[in-house]
C-alpha positions in Angstrom: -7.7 1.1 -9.1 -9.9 4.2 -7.0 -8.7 7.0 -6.0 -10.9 7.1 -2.7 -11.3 11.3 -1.4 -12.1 10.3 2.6 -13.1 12.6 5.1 -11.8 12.0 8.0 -12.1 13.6 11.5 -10.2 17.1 11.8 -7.9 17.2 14.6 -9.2 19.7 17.9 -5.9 20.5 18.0 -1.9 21.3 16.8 -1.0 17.9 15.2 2.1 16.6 17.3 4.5 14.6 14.3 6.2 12.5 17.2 2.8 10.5 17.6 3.0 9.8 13.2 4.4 6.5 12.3 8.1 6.8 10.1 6.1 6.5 7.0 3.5 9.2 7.8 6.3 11.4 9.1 7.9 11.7 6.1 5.4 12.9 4.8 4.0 15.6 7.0 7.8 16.6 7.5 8.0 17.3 3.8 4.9 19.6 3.9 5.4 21.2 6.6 9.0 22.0 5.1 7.9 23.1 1.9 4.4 24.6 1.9 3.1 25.4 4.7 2.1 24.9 9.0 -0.4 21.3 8.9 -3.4 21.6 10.4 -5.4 18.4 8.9 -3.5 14.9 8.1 -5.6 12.0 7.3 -4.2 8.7 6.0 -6.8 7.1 4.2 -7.9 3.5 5.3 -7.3 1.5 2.2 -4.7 -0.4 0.2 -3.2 1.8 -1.3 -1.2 5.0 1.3 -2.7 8.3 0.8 -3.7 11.3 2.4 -6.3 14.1 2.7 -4.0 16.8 4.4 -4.2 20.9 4.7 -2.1 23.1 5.7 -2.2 27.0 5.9 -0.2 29.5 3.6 -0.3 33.2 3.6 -2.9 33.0 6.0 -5.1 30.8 3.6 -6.5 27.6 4.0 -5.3 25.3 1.2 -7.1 21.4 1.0 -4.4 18.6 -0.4 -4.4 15.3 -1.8 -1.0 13.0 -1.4 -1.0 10.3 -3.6 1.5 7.9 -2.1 3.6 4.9 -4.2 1.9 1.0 -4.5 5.4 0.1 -2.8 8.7 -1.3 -3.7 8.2 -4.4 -5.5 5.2 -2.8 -7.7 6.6 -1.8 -11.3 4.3 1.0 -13.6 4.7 1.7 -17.2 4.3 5.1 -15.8 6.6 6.4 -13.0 4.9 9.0 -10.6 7.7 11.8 -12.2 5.4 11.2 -15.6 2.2 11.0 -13.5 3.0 14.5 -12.1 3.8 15.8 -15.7 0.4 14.6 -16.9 -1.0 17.0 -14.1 0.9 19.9 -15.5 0.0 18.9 -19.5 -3.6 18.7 -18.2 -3.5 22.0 -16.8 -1.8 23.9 -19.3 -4.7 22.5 -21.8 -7.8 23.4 -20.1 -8.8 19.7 -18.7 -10.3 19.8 -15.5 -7.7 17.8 -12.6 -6.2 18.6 -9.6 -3.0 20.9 -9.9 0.2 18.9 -8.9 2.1 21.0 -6.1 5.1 19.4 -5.6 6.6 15.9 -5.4 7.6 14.1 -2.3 10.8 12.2 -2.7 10.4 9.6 -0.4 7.8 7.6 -0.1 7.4 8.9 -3.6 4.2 10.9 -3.2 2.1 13.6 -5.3 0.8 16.4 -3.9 -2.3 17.7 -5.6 -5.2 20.1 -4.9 -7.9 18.1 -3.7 -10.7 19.1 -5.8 -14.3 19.2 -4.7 -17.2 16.7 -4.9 -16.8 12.7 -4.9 -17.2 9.7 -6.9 -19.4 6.7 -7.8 -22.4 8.8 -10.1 -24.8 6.0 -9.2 -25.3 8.0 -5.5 -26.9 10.9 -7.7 -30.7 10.4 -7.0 -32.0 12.4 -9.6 -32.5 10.0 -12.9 -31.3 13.4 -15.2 -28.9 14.7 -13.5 -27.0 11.3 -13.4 -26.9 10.8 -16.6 -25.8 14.6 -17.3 -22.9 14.2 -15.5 -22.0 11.0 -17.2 -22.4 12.4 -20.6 -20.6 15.2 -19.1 -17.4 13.4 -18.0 -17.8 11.8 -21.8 -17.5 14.9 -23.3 -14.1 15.6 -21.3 -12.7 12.6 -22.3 -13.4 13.4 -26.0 -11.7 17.0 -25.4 -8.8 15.3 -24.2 -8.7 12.8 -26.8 -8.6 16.0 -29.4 -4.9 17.2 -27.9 -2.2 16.9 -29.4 0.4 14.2 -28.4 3.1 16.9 -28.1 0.7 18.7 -25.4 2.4 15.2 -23.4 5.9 15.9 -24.9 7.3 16.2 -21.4 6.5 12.1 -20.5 9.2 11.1 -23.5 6.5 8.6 -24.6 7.1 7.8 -27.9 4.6 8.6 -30.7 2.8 5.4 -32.1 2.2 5.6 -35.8 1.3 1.9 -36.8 -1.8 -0.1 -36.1 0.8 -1.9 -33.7 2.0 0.8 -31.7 -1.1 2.3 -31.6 -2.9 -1.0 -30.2 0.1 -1.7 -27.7 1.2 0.9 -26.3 0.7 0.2 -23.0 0.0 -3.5 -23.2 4.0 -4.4 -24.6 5.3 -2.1 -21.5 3.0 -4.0 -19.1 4.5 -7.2 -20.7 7.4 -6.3 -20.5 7.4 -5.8 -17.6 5.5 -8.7 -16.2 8.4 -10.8 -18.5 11.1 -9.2 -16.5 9.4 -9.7 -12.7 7.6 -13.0 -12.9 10.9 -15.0 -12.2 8.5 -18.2 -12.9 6.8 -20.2 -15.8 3.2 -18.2 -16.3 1.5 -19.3 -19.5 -1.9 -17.5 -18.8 -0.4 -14.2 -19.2 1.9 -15.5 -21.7 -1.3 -17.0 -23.9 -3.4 -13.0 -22.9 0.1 -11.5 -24.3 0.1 -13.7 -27.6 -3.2 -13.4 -27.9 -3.3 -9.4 -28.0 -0.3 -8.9 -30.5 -1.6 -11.6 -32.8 -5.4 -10.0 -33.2 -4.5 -6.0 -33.2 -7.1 -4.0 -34.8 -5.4 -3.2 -38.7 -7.7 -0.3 -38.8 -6.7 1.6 -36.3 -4.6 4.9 -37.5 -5.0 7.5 -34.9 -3.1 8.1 -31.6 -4.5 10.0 -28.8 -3.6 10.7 -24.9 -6.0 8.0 -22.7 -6.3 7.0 -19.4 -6.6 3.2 -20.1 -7.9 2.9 -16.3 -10.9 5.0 -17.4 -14.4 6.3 -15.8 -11.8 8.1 -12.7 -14.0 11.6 -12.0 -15.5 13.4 -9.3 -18.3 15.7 -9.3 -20.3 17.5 -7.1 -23.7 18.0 -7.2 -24.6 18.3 -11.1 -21.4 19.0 -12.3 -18.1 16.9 -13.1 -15.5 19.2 -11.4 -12.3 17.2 -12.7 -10.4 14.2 -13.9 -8.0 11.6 -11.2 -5.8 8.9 -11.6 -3.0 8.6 -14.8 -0.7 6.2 -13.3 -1.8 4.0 -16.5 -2.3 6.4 -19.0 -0.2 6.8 -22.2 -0.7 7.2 -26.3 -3.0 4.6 -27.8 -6.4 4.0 -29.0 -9.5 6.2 -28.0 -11.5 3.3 -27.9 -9.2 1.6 -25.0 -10.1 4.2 -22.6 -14.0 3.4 -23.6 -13.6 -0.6 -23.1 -11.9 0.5 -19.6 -15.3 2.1 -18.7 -16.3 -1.3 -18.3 -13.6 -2.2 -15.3 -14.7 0.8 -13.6 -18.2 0.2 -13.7 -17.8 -3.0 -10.9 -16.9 -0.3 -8.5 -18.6 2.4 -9.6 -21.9 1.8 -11.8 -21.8 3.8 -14.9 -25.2 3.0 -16.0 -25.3 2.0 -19.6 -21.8 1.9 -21.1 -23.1 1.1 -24.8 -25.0 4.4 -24.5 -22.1 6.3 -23.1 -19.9 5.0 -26.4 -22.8 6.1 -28.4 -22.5 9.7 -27.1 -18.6 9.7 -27.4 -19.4 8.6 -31.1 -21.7 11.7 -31.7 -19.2 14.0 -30.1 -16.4 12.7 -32.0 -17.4 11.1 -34.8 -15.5 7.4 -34.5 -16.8 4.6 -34.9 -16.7 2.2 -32.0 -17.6 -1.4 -32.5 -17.8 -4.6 -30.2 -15.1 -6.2 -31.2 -12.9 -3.3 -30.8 -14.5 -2.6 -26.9 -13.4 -6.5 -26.4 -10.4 -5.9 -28.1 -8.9 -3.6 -25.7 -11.0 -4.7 -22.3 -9.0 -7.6 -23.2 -5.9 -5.3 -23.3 -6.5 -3.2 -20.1 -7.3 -6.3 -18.0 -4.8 -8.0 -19.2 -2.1 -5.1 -18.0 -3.8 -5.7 -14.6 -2.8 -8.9 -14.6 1.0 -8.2 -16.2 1.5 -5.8 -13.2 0.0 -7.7 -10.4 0.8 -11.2 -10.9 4.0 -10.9 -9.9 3.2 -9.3 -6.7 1.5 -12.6 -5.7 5.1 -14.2 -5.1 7.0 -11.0 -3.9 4.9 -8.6 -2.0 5.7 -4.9 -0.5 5.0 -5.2 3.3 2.8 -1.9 3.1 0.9 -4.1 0.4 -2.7 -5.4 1.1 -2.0 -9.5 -0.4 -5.7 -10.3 -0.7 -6.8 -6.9 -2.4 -3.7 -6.8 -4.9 -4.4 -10.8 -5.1 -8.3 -10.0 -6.4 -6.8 -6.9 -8.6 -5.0 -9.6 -10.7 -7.4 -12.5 -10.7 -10.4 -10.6 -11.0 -8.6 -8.7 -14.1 -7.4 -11.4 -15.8 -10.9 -13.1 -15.7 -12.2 -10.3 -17.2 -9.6 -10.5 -20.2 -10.2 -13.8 -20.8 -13.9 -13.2 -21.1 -13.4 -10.6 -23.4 -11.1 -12.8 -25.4 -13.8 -15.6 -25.7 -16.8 -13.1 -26.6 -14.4 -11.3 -29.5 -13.7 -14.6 -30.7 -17.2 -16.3 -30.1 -15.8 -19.0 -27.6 -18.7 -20.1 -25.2 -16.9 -20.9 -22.0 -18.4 -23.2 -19.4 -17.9 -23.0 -15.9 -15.7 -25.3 -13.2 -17.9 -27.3 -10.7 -17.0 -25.7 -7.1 -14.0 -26.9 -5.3 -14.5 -29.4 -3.0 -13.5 -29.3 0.5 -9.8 -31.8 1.3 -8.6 -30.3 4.2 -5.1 -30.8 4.7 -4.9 -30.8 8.4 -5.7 -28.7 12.1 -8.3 -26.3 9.8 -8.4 -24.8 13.5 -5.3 -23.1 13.2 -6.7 -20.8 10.3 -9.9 -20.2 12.4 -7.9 -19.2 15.5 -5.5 -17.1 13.5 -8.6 -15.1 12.2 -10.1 -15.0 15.8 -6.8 -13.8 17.6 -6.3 -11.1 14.5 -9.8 -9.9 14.5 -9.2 -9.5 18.5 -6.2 -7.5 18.2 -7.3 -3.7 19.6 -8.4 -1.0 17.3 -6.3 2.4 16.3 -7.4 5.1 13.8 -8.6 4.5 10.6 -5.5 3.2 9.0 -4.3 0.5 11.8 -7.7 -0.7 11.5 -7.7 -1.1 8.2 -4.6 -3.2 8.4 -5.8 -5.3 11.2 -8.5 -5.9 8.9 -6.3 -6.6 6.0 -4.5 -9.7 7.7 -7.3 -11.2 9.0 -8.1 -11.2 5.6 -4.9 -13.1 4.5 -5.6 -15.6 7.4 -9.0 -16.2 5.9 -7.5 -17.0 2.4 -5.0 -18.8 4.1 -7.4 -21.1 5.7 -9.8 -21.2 2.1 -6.2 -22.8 0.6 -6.1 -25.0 3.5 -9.6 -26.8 3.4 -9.9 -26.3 -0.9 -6.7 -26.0 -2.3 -6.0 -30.0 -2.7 -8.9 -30.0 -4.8 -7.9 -26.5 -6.6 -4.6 -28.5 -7.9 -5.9 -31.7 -8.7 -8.2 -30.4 -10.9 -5.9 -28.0 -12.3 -3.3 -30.7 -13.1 -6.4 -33.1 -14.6 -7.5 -30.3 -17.0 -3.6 -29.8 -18.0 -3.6 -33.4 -18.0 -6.4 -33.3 -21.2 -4.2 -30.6 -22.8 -0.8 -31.7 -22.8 -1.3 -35.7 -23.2 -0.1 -36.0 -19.5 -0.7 -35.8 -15.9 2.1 -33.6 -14.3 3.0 -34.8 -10.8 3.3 -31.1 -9.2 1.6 -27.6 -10.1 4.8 -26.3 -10.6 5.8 -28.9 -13.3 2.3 -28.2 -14.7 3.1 -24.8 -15.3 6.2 -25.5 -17.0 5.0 -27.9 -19.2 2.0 -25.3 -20.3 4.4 -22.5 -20.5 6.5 -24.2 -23.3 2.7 -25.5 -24.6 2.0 -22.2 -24.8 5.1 -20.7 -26.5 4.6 -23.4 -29.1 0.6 -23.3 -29.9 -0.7 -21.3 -32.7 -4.2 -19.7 -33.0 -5.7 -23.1 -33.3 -5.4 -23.7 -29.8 -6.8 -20.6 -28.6 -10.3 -22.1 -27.8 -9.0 -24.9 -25.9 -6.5 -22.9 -23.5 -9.3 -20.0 -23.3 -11.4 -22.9 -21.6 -8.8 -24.1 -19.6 -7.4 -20.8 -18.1 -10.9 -19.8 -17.7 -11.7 -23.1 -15.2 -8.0 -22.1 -13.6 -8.8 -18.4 -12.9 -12.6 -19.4 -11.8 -11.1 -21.7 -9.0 -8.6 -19.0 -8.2 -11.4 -16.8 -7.6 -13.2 -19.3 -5.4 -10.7 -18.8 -2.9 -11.1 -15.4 -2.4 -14.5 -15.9 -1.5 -15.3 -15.2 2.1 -12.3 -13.1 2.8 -13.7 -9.8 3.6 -16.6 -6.9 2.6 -13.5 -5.0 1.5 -12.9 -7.3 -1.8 -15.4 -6.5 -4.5 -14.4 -7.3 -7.6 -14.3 -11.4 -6.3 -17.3 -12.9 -7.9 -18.3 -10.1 -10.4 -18.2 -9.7 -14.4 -18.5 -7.1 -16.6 -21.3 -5.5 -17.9 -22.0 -6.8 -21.6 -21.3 -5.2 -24.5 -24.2 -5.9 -26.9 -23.7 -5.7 -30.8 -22.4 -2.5 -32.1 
């Protein structure tokens, strides 16, 4: 969800490719091949591959940025061809983001100028300026919203025109898609995808470019010196890329997000309300969870499984929260799990131990190191809670359906077709009960690591509009 700018440690000397893994090879091969002689190469240390690189052309240094791919079994509404072209459209019109130079082939990677400054505006000490540079990124986002679509012609998105289309148009690709990969019963996202095409805003006319994964700047000093990360971006409501402040905000405080709509209204004139920021914080969530669910059950191995595991649960949480308030649903939660381990709860303990003992490398071996010793932790959390996760699971679904199921996986089954069936009049009681499911969920990831932030948090409340 960040697009992280690290700094790592130049090299003293001539980088030597035979010490690169195959996967960082590829990479430097292809610069080296087509721009220019290396002289910095930095993977970054984090779940997703990228690199802070320069190399040297016409006797100039030149600072890059390689976006690299989520990995093979991750599926986008927007391929990294069409992320590239929003670089280009960006550029053409004046919006401030780093200029795509090329396209690696395989992985599939973007290369961009890596634009001064950094992120997170909360580090700005200065009360002012902080807020400048908020309204300031704002005020960018209102520009962009004034393009036309056909500035994005080259993407072949089509051009929404109903209340519909202009509602969904990411959210029915991200279903879509999550229909197509899931290969399992999974009424919670069923119920979230129901839920969004049944309560569209009718009063919603205009189309505009946004970056539903909003609040993605940097800025140095007192100025915002561009815009990052498209991979979900597409035609759709303006007020979707406001409501994805909110997701943003976790990570990266944002300060007072009603004030920051405010500002966007007196730039632009639209009117903004509360139930139209749940609306879509509901949507954008939600395509978190279409996207990432089904990487629970068939993960890339260059994939971190806790962090893309707490970029679907924490999501979808904050969906159905968003649901709940637009509908005025008070939702209670789930007494903690109870510890039931199953058996040998030393094995987990020892797994993290041996892990944790393994020897360091750079940056980016560490991180992985890290990274399963954080799947042995969660591991060993679903070894001493997770009896009690599904029996309370199945005793909740038990109170829905009439019926205790005698397995999870007949549970979900049995809610699935619940779910296909219900009509709105249900909604309150499956909001309650996916809420307890996804609050347990998130219990679990408890205790795995610093690196996992979004475990345990909510979003900042939108007040009355």
């Amino acid at each position: 969800m960040t697009q992280t700018h690290l700094r790592g440690e130049a090299d003293a000397g001539a980088i030597d490719p035979r010490a690169l893994d195959p996967f960082d090879r590829q990479v430097f091969d292809w610069l080296t091949e087509n721009l220019g002689t290396v002289t910095r190469f930095d993977r970054h240390p984090r779940w997703r591959p990228g690199w802070d690189a320069e190399i040297v052309r016409d006797g100039e240094a030149v600072p890059l940025y390689i976006r690299g791919p989520r990995g093979d079994s991750y599926v986008s509404p927007v391929d990294m061809i069409q992320e590239g072209a929003i670089h280009r459209a960006l550029s053409a019109n004046g919006i401030p983001a780093p200029r795509l130079l090329g396209i690696i082939p395989e992985p599939q990677c973007l290369v961009l100028d890596r634009i001064p400054g950094t992120i997170n505006t909360a580090t700005i000490p200065d009360d002012q300026v902080r807020r400048a540079v908020r309204e300031e990124y704002i005020g960018l986002v209102a520009r962009l919203h004034q393009l036309p679509l056909e500035a994005f012609a080259e993407l072949g998105l089509p051009a929404p025109s109903t209340p519909e289309e202009i509602a969904l148009g990411l959210y029915e690709p991200a279903m879509e898609i999550f229909f197509q990969t899931i290969g399992r019963p999974f009424p919670l996202m069923r119920f979230i995808a129901g839920w969004l095409r049944r309560n569209v805003p009718r009063d919603r006319n205009r189309a505009a470019f946004i970056n539903y994964d909003a609040g993605q700047f940097m800025f140095d000093g007192d100025r915002v010196t561009g815009l990052i990360d498209f991979e979900v971006s597409c035609f759709g409501d303006p007020a979707a890329e406001l409501a994805g402040l909110r997701i943003r905000d976790t990570a990266e405080p944002l300060g007072d997000i009603s004030a920051l709509i405010d500002h966007y209204e007196t730039l632009t004139g639209d009117r903004i309300t509360k139930s139209l920021i749940e609306y879509h914080t509901a949507g954008f969530c939600g395509v978190n969870g279409f996207l990432l669910w089904p990487l629970a059950y068939r993960s890339a191995p260059e994939q971190d499984y806790v962090a893309y595991m707490q970029f679907a649960v924490a999501p979808t949480r904050f969906s159905l929260r968003a649901i709940a308030e637009h509908d005025g649903i008070e939702l209670e939660d789930p007494q903690p799990p109870k510890a039931a381990p199953i058996g040998y709860a030393e094995a987990g303990r020892k797994l993290v131990e041996q892990l944790e003992g393994l020897p360091a490398g750079d940056k980016a071996a560490t991180y992985q190191r890290d990274s399963a010793a954080a799947l042995g932790r969660y591991m060993q959390r679903w070894a001493t809670f997770g009896a009690d996760v599904i029996a309370s699971d199945l005793d909740d679904m038990a109170e829905l359906l009439g019926r205790r199921p005698a397995t999870q996986e007949e549970a979900m089954a049995e809610l699935d077709a619940f779910v296909a069936a219900a009509g709105p009049e249900e909604d309150s009681r499956l909001i309650r009960l996916f809420h307890r499911w996804l609050m347990r969920q998130d219990f679990l990831l408890h205790e795995c690591g610093p690196s996992y932030g979004y475990v345990g948090q909510n979003l900042q409340p939108i007040p009355p509009r």
